[in-house]
TINUVO-622320 format. One record per residue (C-alpha): x, y, z. Coordinates in pm, whole numbers, padded with zeros to 5 digits, always signed. Last residue first. Layout:
<rs>
XYZ...
</rs>
This chain:
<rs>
+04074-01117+01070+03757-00888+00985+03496-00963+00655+03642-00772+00344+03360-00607+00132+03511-00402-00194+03272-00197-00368+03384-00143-00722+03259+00148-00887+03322+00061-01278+03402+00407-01466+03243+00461-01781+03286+00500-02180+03575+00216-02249+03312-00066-02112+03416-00304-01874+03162-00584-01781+03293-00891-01883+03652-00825-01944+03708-00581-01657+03541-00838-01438+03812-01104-01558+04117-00880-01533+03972-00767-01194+03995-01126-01089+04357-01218-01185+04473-00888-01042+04307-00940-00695+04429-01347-00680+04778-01227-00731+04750-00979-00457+04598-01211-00228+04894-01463-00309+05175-01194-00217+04992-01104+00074+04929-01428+00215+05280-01506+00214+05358-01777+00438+04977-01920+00428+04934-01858+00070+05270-02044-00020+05201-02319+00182+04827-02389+00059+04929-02359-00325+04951-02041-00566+04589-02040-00742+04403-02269-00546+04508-02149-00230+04404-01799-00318+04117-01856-00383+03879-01737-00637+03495-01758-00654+03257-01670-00891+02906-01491-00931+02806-01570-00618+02494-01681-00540+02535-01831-00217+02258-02123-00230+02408-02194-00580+02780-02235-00431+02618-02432-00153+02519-02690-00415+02817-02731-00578+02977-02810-00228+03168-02519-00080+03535-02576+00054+03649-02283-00112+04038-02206+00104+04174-01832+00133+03875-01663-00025+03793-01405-00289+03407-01396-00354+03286-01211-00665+02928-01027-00616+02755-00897-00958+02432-00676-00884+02052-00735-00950+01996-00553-00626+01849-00839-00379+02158-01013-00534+02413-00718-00426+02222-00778-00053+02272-01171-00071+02611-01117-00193+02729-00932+00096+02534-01097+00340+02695-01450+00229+03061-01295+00261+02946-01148+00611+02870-01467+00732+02520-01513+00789+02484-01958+00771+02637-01950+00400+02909-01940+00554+02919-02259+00822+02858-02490+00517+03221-02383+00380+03417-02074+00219+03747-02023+00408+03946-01710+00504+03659-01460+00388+03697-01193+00106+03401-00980-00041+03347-00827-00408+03065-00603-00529+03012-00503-00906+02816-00173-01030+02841+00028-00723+02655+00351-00569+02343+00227-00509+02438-00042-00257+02561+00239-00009+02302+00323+00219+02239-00027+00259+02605-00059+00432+02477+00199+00724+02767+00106+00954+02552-00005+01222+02258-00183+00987+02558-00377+00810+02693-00448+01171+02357-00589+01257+02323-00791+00958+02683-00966+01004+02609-01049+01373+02263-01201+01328+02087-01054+01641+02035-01184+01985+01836-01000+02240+02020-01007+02539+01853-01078+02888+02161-01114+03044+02181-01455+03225+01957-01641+02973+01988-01444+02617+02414-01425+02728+02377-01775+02766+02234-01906+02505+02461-01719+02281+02773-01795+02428+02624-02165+02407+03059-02266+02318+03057-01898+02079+02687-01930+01897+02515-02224+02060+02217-01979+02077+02214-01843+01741+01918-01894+01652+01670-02047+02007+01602-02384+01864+01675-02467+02233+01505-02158+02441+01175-02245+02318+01009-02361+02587+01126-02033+02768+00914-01832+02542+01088-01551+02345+01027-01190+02461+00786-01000+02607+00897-01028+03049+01248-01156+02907+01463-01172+03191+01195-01129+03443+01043-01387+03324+01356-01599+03299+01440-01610+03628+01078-01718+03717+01087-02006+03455+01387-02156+03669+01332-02490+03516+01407-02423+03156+01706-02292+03259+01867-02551+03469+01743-02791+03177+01983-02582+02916+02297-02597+03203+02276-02945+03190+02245-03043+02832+02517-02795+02815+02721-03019+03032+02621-03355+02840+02729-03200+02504+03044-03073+02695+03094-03475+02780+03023-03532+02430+03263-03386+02265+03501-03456+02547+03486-03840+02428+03517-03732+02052+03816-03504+02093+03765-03154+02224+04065-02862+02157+03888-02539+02006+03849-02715+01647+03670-02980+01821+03458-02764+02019+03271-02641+01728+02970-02856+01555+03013-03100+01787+02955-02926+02134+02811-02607+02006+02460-02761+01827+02450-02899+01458+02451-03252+01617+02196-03125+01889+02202-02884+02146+02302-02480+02146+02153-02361+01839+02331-02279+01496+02273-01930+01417+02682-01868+01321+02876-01520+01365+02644-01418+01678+02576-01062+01794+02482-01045+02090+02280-00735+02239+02232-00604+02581+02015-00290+02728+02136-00235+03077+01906-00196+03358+01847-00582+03386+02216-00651+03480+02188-00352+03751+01904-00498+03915+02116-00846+03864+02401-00720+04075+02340-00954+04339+02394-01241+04109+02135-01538+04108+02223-01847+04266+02247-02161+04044+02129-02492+04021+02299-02853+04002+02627-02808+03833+02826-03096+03777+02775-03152+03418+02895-02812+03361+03282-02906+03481+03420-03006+03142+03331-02631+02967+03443-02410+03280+03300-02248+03536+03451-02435+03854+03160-02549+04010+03077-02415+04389+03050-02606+04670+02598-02666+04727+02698-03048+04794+02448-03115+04429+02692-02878+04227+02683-02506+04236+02736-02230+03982+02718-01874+04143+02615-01578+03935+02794-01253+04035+02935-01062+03728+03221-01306+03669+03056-01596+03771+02790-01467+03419+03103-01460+03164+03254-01785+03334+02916-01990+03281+02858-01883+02947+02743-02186+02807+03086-02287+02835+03249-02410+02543+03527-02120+02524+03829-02030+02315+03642-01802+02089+03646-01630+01799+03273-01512+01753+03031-01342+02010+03006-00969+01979+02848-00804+02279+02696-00497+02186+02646-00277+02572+02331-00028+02626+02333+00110+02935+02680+00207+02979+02774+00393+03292+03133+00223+03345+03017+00053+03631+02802-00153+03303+03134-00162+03097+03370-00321+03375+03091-00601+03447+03102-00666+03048+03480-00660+03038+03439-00886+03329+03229-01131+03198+03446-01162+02841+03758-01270+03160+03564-01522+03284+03470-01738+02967+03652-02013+03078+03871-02292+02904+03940-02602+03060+03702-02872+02862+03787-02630+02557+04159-02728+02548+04366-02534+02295+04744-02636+02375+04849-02803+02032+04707-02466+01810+04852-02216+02014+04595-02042+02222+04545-01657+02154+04367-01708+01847+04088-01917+02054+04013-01619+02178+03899-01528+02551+03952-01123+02624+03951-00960+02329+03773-01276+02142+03463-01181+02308+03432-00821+02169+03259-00560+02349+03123-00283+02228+02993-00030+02455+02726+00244+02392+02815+00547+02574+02648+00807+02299+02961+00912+02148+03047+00515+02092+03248+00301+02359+03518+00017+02316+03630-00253+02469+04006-00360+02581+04219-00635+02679+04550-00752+02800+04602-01123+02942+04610-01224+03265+04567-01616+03326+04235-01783+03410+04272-02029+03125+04126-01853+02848+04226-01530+03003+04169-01321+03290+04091-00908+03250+04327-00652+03221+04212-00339+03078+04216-00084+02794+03919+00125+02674+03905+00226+02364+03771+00476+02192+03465+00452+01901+03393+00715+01606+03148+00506+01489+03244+00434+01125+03615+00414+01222+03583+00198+01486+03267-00041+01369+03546-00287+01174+03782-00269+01480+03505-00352+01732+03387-00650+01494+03807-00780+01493+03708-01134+01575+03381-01222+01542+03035-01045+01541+03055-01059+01142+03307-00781+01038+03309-00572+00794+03601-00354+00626+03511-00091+00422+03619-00011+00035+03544+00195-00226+03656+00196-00588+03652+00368-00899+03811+00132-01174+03914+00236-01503+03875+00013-01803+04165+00043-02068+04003-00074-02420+04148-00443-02576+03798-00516-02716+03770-00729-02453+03829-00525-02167+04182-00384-02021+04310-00301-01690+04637-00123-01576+04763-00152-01230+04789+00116-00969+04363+00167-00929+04248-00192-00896+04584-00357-00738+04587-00075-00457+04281-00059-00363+04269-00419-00342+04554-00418-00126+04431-00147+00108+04104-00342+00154+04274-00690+00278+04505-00506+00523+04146-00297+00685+04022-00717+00690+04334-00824+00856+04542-01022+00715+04700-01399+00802+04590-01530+01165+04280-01534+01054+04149-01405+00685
</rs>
């Protein structure tokens, strides 16, 4: 739930409301609840905390440049093996902007290339980049400048990579590192699969809650417009990229490409990522099938339920997978904005929020108060309908990251 808890916050309190507090069924007999919980993460913000603990990761700790060029403290994080993780909100989140000063037109992904440039001299060869939470609406402009690329407009002077000047840039120059690029093994994990053009595309699907008004909305549009055909002309490039993989023609629809301001896009042009669905991926990391035979009910928590969710958010995953099982999933959210319809397509069993039940100010000044409320109120219900004096209910708690 950004900018409130934090998904490892959100599992200790429903530990603590199911196994402190006293539950009954309908016939009045105390139910017992067994639980288990793990905090998940989508490819957004907090995905390296999330895979921590299951992977046994460490930190590394750097300075890198911010949203707007300025230094800000970061860090990725390595497995046993020397896998990196690196997680795009680290070094260029939107959470790091106050609300009134976010400006996507001026934002640059810089700062997520050189965590990635600092992992490959590192010795990495295989490097997760997760996508969500971010500042940017770049194409991924900054990231590549930062590990060599050079942007250039039609006088060959160099574009300032940043969302408002890609309209400007008339080719590129290829890094001289990109031997070393092409040696590492690179995969981007997206939070949404919308693609990078169109009215479901980066520009107006998400720059306006990073800063854009309608004009700037469609001057990024118009930039990623032009960083898309600079691609699909330099078929070469690409080749090499992707000697097996996805044909350049079809670089548009590609899922997931305007993941992150064309994050997505970019990181599958310049990098040669594959791109995966972010909350699958980290399901597959952290072995989550492994466990869907040892619950009877699953629950998940998200900040806010909308379209975007039922697009492979982790609360959609979650009850997909307990669905795929014949298994109860109950949805505990900050906000439900989902249409009647979406509520079908998600398959839920219900929904609670907290906003509903104690008001939007309240939740937001103390979300733990309201998330506890919301825990005991639900647990009273499943207790009710599926509570049974002679067993234990294993609850499997599922709390996507901050």
């Amino acid at each position: 739930m950004k900018g409130t808890l934090k998904a490892g916050e959100i599992c200790d309190i429903f530990k603590q409301e199911a196994e402190n507090n006293i539950y009954q069924n309908a016939n009045g007999e105390r139910i017992v609840f067994k639980t288990s919980t793990l905090a998940m993460a989508d490819g957004g913000d907090g995905s390296v905390e999330a895979l921590s603990k299951r992977l046994h990761l460490n930190k590394v700790r750097l300075t890198v440049n911010g949203p707007f060029m300025q230094p800000v403290a970061s860090y990725y994080a390595i497995d046993l093996q020397g896998n990196a993780y690196i997680e795009m909100a680290s070094a260029v989140g939107l959470v790091m902007i106050p609300t009134e000063k976010r400006n996507c037109m001026q934002t640059s992904s810089y700062g997520f290339g050189e965590l990635i440039q600092h992992a490959i001299g590192n010795g990495s060869k295989k490097i997760y980049l997760c996508l969500g939470g971010s500042s940017t609406s770049d194409a991924g402009i900054g990231m590549a400048t930062a590990l060599g690329f050079q942007f250039l407009d039609k006088q060959g002077q160099k574009v300032q990579p940043v969302g408002g000047k890609m309209k400007h840039i008339a080719q590129f120059v290829t890094s001289e590192n990109i031997e070393q690029i092409r040696a590492t093994d690179f995969v981007s994990l997206y939070d949404v699969n919308n693609p990078i053009l169109g009215k479901n595309g980066a520009a107006p699907a998400f720059a306006p809650q990073k800063g854009a008004n309608k004009t700037e909305v469609k001057i990024l549009e118009q930039g990623l417009e032009r960083v898309v055909k600079l691609m699909l002309t330099d078929t070469d490039f690409y080749k090499k990229q992707h000697p097996h993989g996805t044909k350049i023609d079809e670089l548009i629809e590609l899922e997931g490409g305007g993941a992150a301001g064309g994050m997505g896009l970019g990181t599958h042009f310049f990098l040669g990522a594959e791109l995966k669905s972010g909350a699958s991926e980290i399901m597959n990391l952290i072995s989550f099938e492994d466990k869907l035979d040892e619950c009877d009910v699953f629950i998940t928590a998200e900040g806010q339920l909308d379209g975007s969710t039922i697009n492979g958010k982790v609360p959609f995953e979650v009850s997909r997978k307990a669905n795929d099982k014949n298994l109860p999933c109950y949805v505990i959210c900050g906000k439900n904005s989902l249409t009647e319809h979406q509520k079908k397509t998600f398959g839920a069993r219900a929904y609670y929020s907290l906003i509903e039940l104690v008001g939007e100010e309240k939740a937001l000044q103390e979300p733990e108060y309201a998330l506890r409320r919301v825990v005991q109120d639900m647990l009273k219900d499943i207790a009710c309908i599926y509570g049974q004096s002679s067993r234990f209910l294993n609850i499997k708690a599922r709390s996507k990251s901050d």
